[in-house]
C-alpha positions in Angstrom: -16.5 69.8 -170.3 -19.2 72.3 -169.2 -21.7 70.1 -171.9 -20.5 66.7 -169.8 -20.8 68.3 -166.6 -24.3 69.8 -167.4 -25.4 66.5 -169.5 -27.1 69.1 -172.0 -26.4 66.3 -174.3 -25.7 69.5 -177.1 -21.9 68.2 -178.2 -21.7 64.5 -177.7 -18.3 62.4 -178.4 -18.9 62.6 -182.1 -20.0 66.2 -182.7 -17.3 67.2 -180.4 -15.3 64.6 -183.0 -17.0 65.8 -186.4 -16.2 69.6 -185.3 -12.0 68.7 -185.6 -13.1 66.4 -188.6 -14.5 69.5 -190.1 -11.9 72.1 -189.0 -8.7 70.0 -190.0 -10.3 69.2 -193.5 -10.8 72.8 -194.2 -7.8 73.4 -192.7 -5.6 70.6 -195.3 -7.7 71.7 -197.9 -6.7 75.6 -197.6 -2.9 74.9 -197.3 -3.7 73.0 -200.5 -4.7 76.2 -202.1 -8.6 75.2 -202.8 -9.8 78.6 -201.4 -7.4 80.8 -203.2 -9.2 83.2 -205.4 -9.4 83.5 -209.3 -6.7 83.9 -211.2 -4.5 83.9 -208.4 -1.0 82.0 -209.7 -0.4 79.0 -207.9 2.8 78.9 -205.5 5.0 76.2 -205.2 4.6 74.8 -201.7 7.5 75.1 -199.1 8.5 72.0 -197.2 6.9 73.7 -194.2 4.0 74.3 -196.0 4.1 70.2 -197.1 4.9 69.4 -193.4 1.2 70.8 -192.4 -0.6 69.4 -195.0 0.5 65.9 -193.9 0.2 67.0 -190.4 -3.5 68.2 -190.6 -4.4 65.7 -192.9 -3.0 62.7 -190.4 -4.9 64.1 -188.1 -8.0 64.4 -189.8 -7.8 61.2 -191.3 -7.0 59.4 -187.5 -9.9 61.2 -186.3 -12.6 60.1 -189.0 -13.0 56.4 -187.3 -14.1 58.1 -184.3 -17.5 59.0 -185.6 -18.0 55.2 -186.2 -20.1 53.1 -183.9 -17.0 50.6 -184.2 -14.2 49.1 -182.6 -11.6 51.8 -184.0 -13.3 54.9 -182.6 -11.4 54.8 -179.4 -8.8 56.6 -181.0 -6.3 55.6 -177.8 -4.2 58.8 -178.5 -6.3 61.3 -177.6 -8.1 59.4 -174.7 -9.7 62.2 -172.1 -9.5 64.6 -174.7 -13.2 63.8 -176.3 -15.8 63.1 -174.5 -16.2 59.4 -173.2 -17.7 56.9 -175.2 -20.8 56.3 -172.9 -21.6 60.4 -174.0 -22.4 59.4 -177.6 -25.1 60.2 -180.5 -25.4 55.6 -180.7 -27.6 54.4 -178.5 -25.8 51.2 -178.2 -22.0 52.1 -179.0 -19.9 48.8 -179.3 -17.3 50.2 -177.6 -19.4 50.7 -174.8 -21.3 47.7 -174.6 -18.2 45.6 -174.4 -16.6 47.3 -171.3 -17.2 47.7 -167.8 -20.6 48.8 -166.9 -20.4 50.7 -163.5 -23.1 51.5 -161.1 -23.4 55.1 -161.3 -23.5 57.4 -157.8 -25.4 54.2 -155.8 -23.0 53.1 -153.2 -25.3 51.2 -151.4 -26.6 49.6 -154.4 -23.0 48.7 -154.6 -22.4 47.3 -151.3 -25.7 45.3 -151.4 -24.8 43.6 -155.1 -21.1 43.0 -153.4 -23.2 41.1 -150.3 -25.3 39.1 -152.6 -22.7 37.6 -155.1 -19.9 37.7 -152.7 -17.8 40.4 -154.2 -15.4 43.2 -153.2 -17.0 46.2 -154.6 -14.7 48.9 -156.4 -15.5 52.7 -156.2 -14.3 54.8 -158.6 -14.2 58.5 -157.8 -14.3 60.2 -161.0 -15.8 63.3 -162.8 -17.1 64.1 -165.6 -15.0 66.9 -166.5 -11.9 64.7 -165.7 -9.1 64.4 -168.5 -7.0 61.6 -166.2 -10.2 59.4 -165.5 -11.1 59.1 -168.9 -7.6 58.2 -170.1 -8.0 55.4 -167.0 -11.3 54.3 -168.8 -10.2 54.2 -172.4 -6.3 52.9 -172.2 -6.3 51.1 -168.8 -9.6 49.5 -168.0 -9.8 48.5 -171.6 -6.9 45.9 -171.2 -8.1 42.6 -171.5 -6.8 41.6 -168.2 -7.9 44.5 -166.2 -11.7 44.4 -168.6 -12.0 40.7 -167.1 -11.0 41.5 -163.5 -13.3 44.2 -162.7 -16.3 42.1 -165.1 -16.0 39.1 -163.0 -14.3 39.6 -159.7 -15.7 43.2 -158.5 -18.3 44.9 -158.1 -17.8 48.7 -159.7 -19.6 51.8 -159.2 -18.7 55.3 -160.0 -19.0 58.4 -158.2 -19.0 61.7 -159.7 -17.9 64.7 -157.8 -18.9 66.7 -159.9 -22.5 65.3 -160.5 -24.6 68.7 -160.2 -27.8 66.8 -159.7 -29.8 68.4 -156.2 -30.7 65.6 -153.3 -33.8 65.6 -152.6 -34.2 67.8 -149.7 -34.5 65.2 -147.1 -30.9 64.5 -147.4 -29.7 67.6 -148.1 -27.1 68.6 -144.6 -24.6 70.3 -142.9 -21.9 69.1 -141.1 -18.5 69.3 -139.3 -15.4 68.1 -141.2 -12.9 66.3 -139.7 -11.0 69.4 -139.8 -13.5 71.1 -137.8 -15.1 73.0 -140.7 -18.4 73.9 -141.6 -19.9 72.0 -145.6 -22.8 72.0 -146.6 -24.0 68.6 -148.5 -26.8 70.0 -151.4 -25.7 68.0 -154.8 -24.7 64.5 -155.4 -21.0 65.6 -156.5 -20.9 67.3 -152.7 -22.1 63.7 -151.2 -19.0 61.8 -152.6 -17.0 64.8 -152.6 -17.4 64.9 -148.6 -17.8 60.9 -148.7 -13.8 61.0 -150.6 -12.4 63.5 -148.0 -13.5 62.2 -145.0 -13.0 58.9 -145.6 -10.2 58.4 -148.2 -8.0 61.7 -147.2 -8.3 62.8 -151.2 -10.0 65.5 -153.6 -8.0 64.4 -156.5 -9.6 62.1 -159.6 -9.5 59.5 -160.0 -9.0 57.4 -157.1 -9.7 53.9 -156.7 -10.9 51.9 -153.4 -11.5 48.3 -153.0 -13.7 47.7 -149.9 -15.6 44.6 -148.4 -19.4 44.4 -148.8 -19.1 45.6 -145.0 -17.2 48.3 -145.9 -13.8 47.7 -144.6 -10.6 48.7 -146.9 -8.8 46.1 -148.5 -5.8 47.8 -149.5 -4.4 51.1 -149.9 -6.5 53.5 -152.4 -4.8 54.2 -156.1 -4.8 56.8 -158.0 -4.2 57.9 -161.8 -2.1 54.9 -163.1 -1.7 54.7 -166.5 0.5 51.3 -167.1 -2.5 48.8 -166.5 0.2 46.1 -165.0 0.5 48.5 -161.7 -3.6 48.5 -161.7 -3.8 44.7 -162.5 -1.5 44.0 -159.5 -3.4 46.3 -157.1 -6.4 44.6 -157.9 -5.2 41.2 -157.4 -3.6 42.3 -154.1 -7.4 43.3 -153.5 -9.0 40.3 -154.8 -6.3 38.3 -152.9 -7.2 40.5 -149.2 -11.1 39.9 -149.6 -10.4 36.2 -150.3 -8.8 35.2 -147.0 
């Protein structure tokens, strides 16, 4: 997480991937008694003893795909564990290239694409340290149904709370909550952190918001929802409110 946060770009999705790869090889390969020394006599293996060796070795063998720049490297059951696709060694990861393609931390940019092809535009407030947003990514947004919606009907962009880039100094502020106290606005994570608060009552990820080009909500924010029929009907309901 520290790595994503940072973007040192040191353990990417498959060297974090290839470091498991490595470990539960080692690890199948020990319970099968390839390390013991000379002349030791070989014992019979216990059905414990069986039980991790298929265990480790399922695991390992699961996990090998996910150093592929394929279609089978999403390795769905682990989703938010790793990091995300976008953080890999490929350039170009197929995976990637097929789904959506956010704005990244440019709301206005956002709101000024929504205005010129007549879209609602659809802010995600995520993190890059956060598990639940990448399982939203990888499981939910990859359904077909959900993949085509927020292609072709929205306009997405993400906002990182955690984003430890400095504003430049020009828009660096302070500034009275709502709640009467004192923040001070010096990283882009603080910007949408303060933007989420203020405006959507939330410091939780992710969170969802469908708004008109003008800025007007269209429907009630969502949160973490992992059966994509829930998210498909909030976005029609969304689609269906900018519409009329």
């Amino acid at each position: 997480n520290a790595d994503n946060v940072k973007q040192w770009g040191f353990i990417k999705r498959e060297i974090f991937i290839g470091l498991w790869v490595v470990i539960g090889l080692l690890t199948t390969l020990y319970l099968l008694g390839a390390f013991r020394k000379k002349g030791m006599p070989r014992q019979k293996f216990s059905p414990l003893r069986i039980l991790f060796i298929a265990l480790f070795g399922a695991i390992t063998l699961y996990l090998m795909p996910g150093l592929t720049n394929t279609k089978f490297a999403n390795l769905k059951l682990l989703s938010g564990f790793p990091p995300p696709v976008s953080y890999s060694v490929y350039p170009h990861h197929v995976l990637h290239a097929k789904g959506v393609k956010p704005i990244v931390n440019d709301l206005e940019a956002a709101l000024e694409k929504g205005r010129v092809e007549n879209k609602p535009v659809l802010i995600d407030f995520t993190g890059w340290a956060c598990v639940n947003c990448r399982r939203m990514e990888e499981k939910v947004w990859t359904n077909h149904v959900v993949d085509s919606l927020m292609r072709t009907e929205f306009v997405v962009v993400s906002l990182y709370v955690d984003e430890r880039r400095k504003l430049p100094l020009t828009e660096r502020i302070s500034f009275t909550t709502s709640s009467g106290q004192e923040e001070n606005i010096v990283t882009v994570g603080d910007k949408w952190t303060a933007f989420q608060k203020e405006n959507f009552g939330a410091v939780s990820q992710p969170q969802y918001a469908i708004l008109s080009p003008e800025k007007i909500a269209l429907t009630k924010t969502k949160f973490y929802t992992p059966k994509a029929g829930e998210f498909i009907e909030w976005l029609e309901c969304g689609l269906e409110a900018f519409k009329k």
